[in-house]
C-alpha positions, -999 to +999 in steps of 0.1 A: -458+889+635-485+910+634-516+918+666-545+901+657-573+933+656-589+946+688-621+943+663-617+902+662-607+904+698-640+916+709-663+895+686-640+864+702-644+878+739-681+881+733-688+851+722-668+837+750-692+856+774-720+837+759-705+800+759-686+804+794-713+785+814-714+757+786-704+726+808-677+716+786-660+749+788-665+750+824-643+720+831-608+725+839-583+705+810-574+673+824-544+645+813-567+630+789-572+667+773-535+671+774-526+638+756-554+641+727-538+677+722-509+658+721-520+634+697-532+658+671-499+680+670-480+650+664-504+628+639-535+650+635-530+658+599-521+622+591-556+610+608-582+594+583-624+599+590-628+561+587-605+555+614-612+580+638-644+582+658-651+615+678-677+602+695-660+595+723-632+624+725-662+650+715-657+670+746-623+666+748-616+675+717-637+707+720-620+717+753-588+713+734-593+729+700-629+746+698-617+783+707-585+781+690-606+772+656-631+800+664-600+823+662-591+810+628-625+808+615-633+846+628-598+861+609-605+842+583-642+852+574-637+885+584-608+892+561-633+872+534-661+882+543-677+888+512-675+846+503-707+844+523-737+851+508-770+841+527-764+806+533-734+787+543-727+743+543-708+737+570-693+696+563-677+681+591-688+708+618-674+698+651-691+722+675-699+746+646-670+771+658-669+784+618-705+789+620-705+805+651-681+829+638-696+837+605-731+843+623-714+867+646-692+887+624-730+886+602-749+899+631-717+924+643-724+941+605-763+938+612-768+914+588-787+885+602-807+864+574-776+834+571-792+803+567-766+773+586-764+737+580-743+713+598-731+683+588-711+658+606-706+619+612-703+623+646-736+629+667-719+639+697-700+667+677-734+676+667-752+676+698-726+699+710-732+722+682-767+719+685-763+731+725-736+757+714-758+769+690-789+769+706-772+793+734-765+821+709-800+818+691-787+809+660-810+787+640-794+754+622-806+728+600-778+696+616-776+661+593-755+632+603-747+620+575-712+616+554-709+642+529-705+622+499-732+606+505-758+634+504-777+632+470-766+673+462-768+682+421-760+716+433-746+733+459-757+769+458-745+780+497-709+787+506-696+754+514-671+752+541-646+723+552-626+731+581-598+704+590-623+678+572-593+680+539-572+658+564-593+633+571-606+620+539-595+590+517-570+597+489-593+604+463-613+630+476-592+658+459-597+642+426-638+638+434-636+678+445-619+688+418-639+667+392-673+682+409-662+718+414-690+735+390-716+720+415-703+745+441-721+774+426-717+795+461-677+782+458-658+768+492-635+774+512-611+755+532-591+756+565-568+729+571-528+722+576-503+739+555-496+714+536-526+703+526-536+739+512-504+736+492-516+702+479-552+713+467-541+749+450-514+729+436-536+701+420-564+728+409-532+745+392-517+713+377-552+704+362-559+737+345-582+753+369-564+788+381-597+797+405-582+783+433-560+812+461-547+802+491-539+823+524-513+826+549-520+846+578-500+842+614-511+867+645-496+865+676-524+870+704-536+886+739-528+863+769-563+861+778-569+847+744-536+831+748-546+810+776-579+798+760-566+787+727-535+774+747-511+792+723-492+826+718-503+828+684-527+817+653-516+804+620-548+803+593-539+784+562-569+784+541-580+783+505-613+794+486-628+789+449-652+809+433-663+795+399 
């Protein structure tokens, strides 16, 4: 298992200097942050949007899981970098740790004109990205609304669904794959293993070979380590350009 780069290692440690005073990262992890960690080992990829309600396990869930999806969403972007274009969709936000980390690794290679929208159902997940966001100066346009719901004909930005595959209803990979000319800018996912499998697979089966998947596993620096609350970082990720 290979390092993950000192490069990533710095954009992650600087963008921990910025966020350390953020209340939420302030706060030591507590039983109820151990159990929802728990929670989503065991059942997270089996959880559906319509029954789960982040609202009230926003900052819990962020103390948990926003660094270690950072990680993932800076190795990720960095090794495709060149997916992103000049504006990028993020559906089902969280905190906004992938648009945090594409705005960095943007601004790291001076390139600073990305224009970021949010959108999530959850307006504490949002308020939290708006704070998060606000710290680092990064501009963002932030909807709560659910994404098939927004009256798109076209999406011409890099769309980007991180963990939001696992939550939808059973249909939705049919519905993606039926609208996939709409994503003009292409998108990109980063979810469980399994469910990469299951949408390359289904683009395959269906006659549409623009879909590739990625694999990448890095074991990581204690002081990241203890953050992420892991030894190491497994990205499984997919992205189509049409």
């Amino acid at each position: 298992m290979a390092d993950i780069n000192r490069y990533i290692s710095c954009v992650f440690d600087e963008i921990r200097d910025e966020l350390e005073e953020y209340y939420i990262f302030k706060e030591k992890i507590k039983i109820n942050d151990y159990l929802l960690k728990i929670f989503y080992e065991m059942w997270g990829k089996y959880a559906k949007a319509s029954k789960l309600d982040y609202n009230p396990i926003a900052s819990s869930f962020n103390k948990v899981y926003f660094w270690k999806n950072l990680l993932k969403s800076l190795i990720f972007f960095d090794k495709f970098y060149d997916l992103i274009g000049n504006s990028i969709l993020d559906v089902g936000c969280g905190a906004a740790p992938v648009s945090i980390a594409i705005t960095k690794l943007m601004k790291k290679r001076k390139e600073e004109n990305l224009s970021v929208s949010l959108i999530d159902k959850s307006k504490n997940q949002l308020r939290i990205a708006k704070d998060i966001t606000q710290i680092m100066s990064i501009n963002v346009k932030s909807y709560t609304e659910d994404f098939f719901e927004m009256p798109y004909e076209n999406y011409s930005e890099l769309v980007i669904f991180s963990y939001f595959f696992c939550e939808q209803r059973r249909d939705f990979l049919k519905i993606l794959f039926n609208n996939r000319k709409k994503f003009s800018g292409g998108f990109a996912f980063i979810d469980y293993r399994d469910n990469i499998v299951k949408i390359e697979k289904y683009f395959r089966e269906n006659g549409d070979n623009g879909i590739e998947s990625v694999f990448l596993n890095y074991s990581v620096p204690k002081i990241i380590s203890e953050l992420i609350h892991d030894s190491e970082v497994n990205i499984y990720g997919c992205l189509y350009r049409p």
